[in-house]
N, C-alpha and C positions, 0 to 999 in steps of 0.2 A: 569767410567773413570773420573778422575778432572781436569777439564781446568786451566790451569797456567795463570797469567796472573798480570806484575807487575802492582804497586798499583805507582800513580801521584799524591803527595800531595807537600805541604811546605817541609814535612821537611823526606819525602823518600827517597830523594837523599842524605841523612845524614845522616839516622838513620834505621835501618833494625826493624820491627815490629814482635812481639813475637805472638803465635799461641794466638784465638779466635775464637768464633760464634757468630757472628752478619749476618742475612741476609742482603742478599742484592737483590732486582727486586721479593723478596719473598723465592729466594733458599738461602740455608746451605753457607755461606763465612766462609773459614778459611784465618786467615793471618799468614804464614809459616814467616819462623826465616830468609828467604833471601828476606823478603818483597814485594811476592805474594801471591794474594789471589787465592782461592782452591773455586770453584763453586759445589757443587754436583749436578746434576738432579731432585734430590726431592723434592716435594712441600713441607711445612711444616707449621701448623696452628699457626697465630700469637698470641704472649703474650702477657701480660702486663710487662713490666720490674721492675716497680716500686713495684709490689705486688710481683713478683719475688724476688725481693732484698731484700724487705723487711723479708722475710721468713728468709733471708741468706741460701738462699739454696745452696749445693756445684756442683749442677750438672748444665751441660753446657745449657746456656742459649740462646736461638732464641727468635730475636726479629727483626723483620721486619720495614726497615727503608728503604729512596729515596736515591737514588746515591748522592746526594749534601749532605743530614745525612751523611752517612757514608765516605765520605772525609772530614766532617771537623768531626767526632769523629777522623777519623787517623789523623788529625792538631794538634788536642788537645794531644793525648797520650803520654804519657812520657816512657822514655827506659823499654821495658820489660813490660810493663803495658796492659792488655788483652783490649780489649774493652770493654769489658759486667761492666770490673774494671772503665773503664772511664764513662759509667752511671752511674754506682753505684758513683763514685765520684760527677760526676755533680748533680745528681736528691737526695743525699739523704745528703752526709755529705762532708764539705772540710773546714777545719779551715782556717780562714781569707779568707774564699772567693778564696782560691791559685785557680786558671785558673778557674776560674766559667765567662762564658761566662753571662754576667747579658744584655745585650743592644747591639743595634749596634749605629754606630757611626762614621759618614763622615770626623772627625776633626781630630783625630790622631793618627798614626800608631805604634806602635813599633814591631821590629821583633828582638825577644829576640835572637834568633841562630844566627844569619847576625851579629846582633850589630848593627841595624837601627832606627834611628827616625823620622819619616817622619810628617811634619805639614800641612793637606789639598792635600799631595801628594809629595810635597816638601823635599826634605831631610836637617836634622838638619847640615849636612857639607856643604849646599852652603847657608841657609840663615845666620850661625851666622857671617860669617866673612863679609857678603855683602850685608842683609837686615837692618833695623831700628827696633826700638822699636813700630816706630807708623805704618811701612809697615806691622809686621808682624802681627800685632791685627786686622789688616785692615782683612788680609789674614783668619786668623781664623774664625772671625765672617761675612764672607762674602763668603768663599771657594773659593776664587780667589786673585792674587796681581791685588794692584790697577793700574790705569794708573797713569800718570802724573797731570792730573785733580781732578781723584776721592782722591788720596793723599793727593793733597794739600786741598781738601774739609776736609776730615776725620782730618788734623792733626790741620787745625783752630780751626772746632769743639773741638778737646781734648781740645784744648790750652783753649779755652774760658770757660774750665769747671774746670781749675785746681785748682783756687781758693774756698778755703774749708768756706763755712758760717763762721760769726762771733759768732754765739751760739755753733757750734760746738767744735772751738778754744777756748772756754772759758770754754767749758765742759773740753777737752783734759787739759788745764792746770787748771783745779779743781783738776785734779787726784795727786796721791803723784809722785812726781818727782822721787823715785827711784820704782815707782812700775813696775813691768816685762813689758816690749817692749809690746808683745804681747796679754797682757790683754788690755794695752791699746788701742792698736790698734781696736783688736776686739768692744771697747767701740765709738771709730772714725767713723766705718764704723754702727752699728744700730744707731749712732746720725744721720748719713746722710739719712736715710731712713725717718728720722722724718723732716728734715731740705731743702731737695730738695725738686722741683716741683711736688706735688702730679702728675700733670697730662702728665709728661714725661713719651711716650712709651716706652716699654723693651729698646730698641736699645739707646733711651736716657738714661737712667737711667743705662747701662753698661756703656756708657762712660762718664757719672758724677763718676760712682764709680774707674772707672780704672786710668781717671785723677787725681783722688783727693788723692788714694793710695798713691803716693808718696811725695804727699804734706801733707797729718796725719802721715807719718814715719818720715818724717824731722825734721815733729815740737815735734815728742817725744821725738825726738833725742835733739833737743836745749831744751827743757823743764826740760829736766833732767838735761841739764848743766849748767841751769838757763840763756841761752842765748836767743836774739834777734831775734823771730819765722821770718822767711824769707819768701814773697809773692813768686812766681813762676816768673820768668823773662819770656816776648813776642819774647824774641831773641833766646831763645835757644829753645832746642831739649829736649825730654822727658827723655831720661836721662841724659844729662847734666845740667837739672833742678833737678833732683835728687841730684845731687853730688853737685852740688850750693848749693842748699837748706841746703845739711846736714856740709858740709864743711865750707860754705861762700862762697868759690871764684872760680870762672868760670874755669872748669876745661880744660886741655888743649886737642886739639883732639885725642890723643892718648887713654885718659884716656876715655874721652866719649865712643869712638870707642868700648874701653874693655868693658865697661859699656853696652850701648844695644847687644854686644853678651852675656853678662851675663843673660840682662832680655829674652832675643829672648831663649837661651838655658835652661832657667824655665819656659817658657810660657807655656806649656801642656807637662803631662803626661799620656794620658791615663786615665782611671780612677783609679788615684790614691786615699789615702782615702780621703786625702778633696774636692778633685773634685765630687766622689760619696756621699760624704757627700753633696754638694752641689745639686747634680742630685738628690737625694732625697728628699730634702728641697722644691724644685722647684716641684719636682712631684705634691705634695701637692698644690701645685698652691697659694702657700706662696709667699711674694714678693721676688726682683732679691737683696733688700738691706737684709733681712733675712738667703739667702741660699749662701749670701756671709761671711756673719758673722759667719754662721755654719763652714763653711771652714775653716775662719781663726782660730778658736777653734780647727779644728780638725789639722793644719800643724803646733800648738802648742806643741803636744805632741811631745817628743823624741824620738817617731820610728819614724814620721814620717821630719818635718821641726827639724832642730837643729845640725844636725849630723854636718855641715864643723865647726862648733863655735867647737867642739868637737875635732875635727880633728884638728885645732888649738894647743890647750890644749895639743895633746898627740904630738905634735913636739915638744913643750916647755919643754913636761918632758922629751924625749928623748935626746933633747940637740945637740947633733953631731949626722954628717953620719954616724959616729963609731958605736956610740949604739944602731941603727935601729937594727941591726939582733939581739942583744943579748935581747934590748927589746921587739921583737916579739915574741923569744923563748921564754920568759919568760912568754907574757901573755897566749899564746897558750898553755903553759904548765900547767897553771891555769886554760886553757878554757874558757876564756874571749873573748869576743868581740871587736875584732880591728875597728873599727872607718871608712866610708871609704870605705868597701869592699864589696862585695857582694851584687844582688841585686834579691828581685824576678821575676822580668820577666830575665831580660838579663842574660843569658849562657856564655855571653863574657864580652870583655869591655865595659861600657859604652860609647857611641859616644860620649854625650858631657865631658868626663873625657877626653876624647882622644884629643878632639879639645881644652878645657882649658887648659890640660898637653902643647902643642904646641904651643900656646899662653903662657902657661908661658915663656918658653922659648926665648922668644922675648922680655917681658914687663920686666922681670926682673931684679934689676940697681946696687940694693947695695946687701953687702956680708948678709945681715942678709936676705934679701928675695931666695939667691943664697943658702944658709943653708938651711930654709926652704924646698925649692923644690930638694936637696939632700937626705934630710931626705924622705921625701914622696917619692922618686924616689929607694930608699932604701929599704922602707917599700915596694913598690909595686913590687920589684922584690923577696924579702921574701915571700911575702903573695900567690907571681904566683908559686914561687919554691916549698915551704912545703903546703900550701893548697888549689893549684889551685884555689884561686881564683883573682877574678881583680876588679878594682878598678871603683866605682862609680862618680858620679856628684860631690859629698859633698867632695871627695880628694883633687881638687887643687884647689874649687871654692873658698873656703879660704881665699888662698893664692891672687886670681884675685881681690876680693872686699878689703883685707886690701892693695892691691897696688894704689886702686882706693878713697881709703881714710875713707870708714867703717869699723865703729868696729866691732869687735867681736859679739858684745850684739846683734847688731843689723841687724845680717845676717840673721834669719830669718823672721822679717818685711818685711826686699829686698825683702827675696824668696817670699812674701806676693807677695811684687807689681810687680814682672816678673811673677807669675803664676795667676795674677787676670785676665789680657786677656782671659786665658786655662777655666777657673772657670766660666767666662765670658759668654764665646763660649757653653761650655756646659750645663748652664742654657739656654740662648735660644735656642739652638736644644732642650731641654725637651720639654719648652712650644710648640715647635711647633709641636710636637707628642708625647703628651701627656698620660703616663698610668701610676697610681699612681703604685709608687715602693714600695712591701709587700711581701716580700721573706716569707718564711716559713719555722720552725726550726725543726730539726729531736728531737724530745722529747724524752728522755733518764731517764726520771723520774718515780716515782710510778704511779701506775694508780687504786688499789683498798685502798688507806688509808683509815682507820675507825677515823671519830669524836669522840675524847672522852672527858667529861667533866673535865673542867679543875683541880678539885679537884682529880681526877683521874689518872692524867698523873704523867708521869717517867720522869725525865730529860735524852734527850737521847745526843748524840756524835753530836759535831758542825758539819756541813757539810761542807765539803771542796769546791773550786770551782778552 
């Protein structure tokens, strides 16, 4: 006879789980299509799974796992996906890493089904409209908000680190004035590692890099424009020394305001790739100015940093609210990629899509920013209608940094200096538990080639990748 009994996970009251064999206390578990699991009586000698899977064999697999194993194998499963199917994904193949469980990790949460972001435990909908730039880095690298004392200790310190070496500034304007933002940048941050106090602890040496962030964006920004590089002003705020720096003039509190919900709502993501890019770097037990510069290399590339500059771009060729539908149909019918939408972890909206769409909605003054967020609001009710999907971070942050007075070119820098805290945070939880990170790749290649002398060989077919 089989004991019924429903299964208590994340995502069971959402999601009904398709039939498997995974043991569980040692007996035969099935997980039926109404999401109970099926106990039999009988004992059953444990396996290897991994020599299992490896084989591809088709027949049903037992594998004996603890009651905590098998609640978060059912966390992890996707619609319809067996378990024996969720080893076999974790332990042998899963391109780009999709749901590969690599570390744990006290700093930040996301819960892709809900649409949550939680920073230290925090949710991303009450720090961005009510924390600072400097409260929440506080938060990240400390796992708690400061008091009123520890704040103002933390935010002097930033203050007194803002200003970037004078060799470094003369490295930064050595460079060509119209070379990409972000090469430069990347070149800002390993001059700093050469230029700051060799014998700053980690904890110093995060907050030389994260102060000085937005003081190497400013100056690439007037470098290129061939203007007047600006010191950091004693008077203001971390991001309204930003917006000084790159504009000139003291921006007013509205703007600021928008401004640290901006950097608060990029300060972490999980490990995205330049954060794991950075967790890697740091493994190696390479310094915190090294495995921040890996970072900014990797939120360079176009999957990953770039998308709202992008998103820009495709309001501009759309033109009016008119031609959002016909231009969606259009690129959808080519199979193109909309700009903007969809994201790997999150099943819904992004919260901070949701919290900047809402904030648009207030900051917005004149008719050409009021077009804009017509158009996107256009685009995102197409994009929810014909392909379920919803709209990311990169949608209206756009729209939030050119109201605040950045350009285009230079929204990924930003995104640099709101997510170096995130970068920050999890460089030092590495060092403090420390296991060099060495995944291992499922080999798909030959394994008996014969050496033949070169006068010997055939010219064979390029290989693809």
């Amino acid at each position: 006879m089989l004991q019924r009994r429903r299964i208590q996970s994340p995502r069971a009251s959402r999601r009904w789980r398709p039939s498997c064999r995974v043991s569980r206390r040692y007996s035969t578990c099935r997980l039926n299509r109404r999401g109970q699991t099926e106990h039999s009586n009988s004992w059953v000698t444990p396996v290897n799974p991994v020599t299992q899977l490896a084989k591809q064999q088709t027949a049903s697999k037992v594998v004996k796992v603890s009651d905590d194993t098998h609640a978060k194998l059912v966390a992890l499963a996707k619609w319809g996906e067996p378990l024996d199917q969720v080893i076999h994904r974790l332990v042998t193949q899963s391109k780009g890493l999709e749901d590969v469980v690599t570390g744990q990790s006290s700093i930040c949460f996301i819960d892709g089904i809900e649409g949550r972001l939680l920073y230290r435990g925090y949710d991303i909908v009450d720090l961005a409209p009510k924390s600072t730039y400097e409260e929440t880095t506080f938060l990240l690298w400390n796992g708690h908000l400061p008091t009123i004392s520890e704040l103002s200790t933390f935010t002097n310190e930033l203050s007194a680190k803002r200003v970037v070496p004078d060799g470094v500034l003369s490295i930064m304007t050595s460079l060509p004035a119209n070379c990409d933002a972000m090469d430069a940048l990347r070149v800002g941050v390993a001059a700093l590692g050469i230029y700051d106090d060799p014998m700053y602890p980690p904890q110093e040496k995060a907050q030389s890099i994260a102060a000085k962030m937005a003081t190497l964006v400013a100056a690439i920004h007037r470098h290129k424009h061939n203007q007047e590089i600006l010191a950091p002003r004693d008077d203001l705020g971390y991001a309204a020394n930003l917006l000084y720096m790159v504009t000139g003039e003291k921006p007013s509190k509205d703007d600021e305001r928008l401004m640290d919900a901006l950097l608060i709502l990029h300060a972490d993501h999980e490990l995205n790739a330049s954060t794991f890019t950075a967790r890697v770097i740091a493994s190696t037990l390479s310094d915190v100015y090294s495995a921040v510069t890996g970072a900014v290399g990797a939120l360079k590339g176009p999957l990953h940093g770039g998308a709202n500059e992008k998103v820009i771009e495709m309001t501009i060729e759309i033109g009016t609210p008119e031609n959002a539908e016909s231009y969606v149909d259009a690129m959808l019918a080519k199979r193109q990629k909309i700009t903007g939408f969809g994201h790997r972890v999150y099943k819904t909206m992004d919260p901070r899509a949701a919290i900047l769409k809402e904030m648009a909605q207030k900051f917005i003054k004149t008719d050409k920013e009021r077009k804009v967020f017509q158009i996107l609001e256009k685009t995102e009710e197409m994009m929810k209608t014909w392909k379920n999907l919803y709209p990311n971070v990169d949608l209206y942050s756009g729209l939030a940094l050119n109201h605040v007075g950045i350009p285009s070119y230079l929204f990924t820098p930003v995104f640099a200096v709101g997510r170096a805290p995130g970068w920050l945070a999890h460089i030092l939880e590495q060092y403090a538990d420390n296991r060099l990170i060495r995944p291992r790749a499922e080999y798909i290649g030959p394994t008996q080639a014969e050496y033949v002398s070169i006068e010997h060989r055939t010219q064979t077919p390029v290989m693809s990748h």
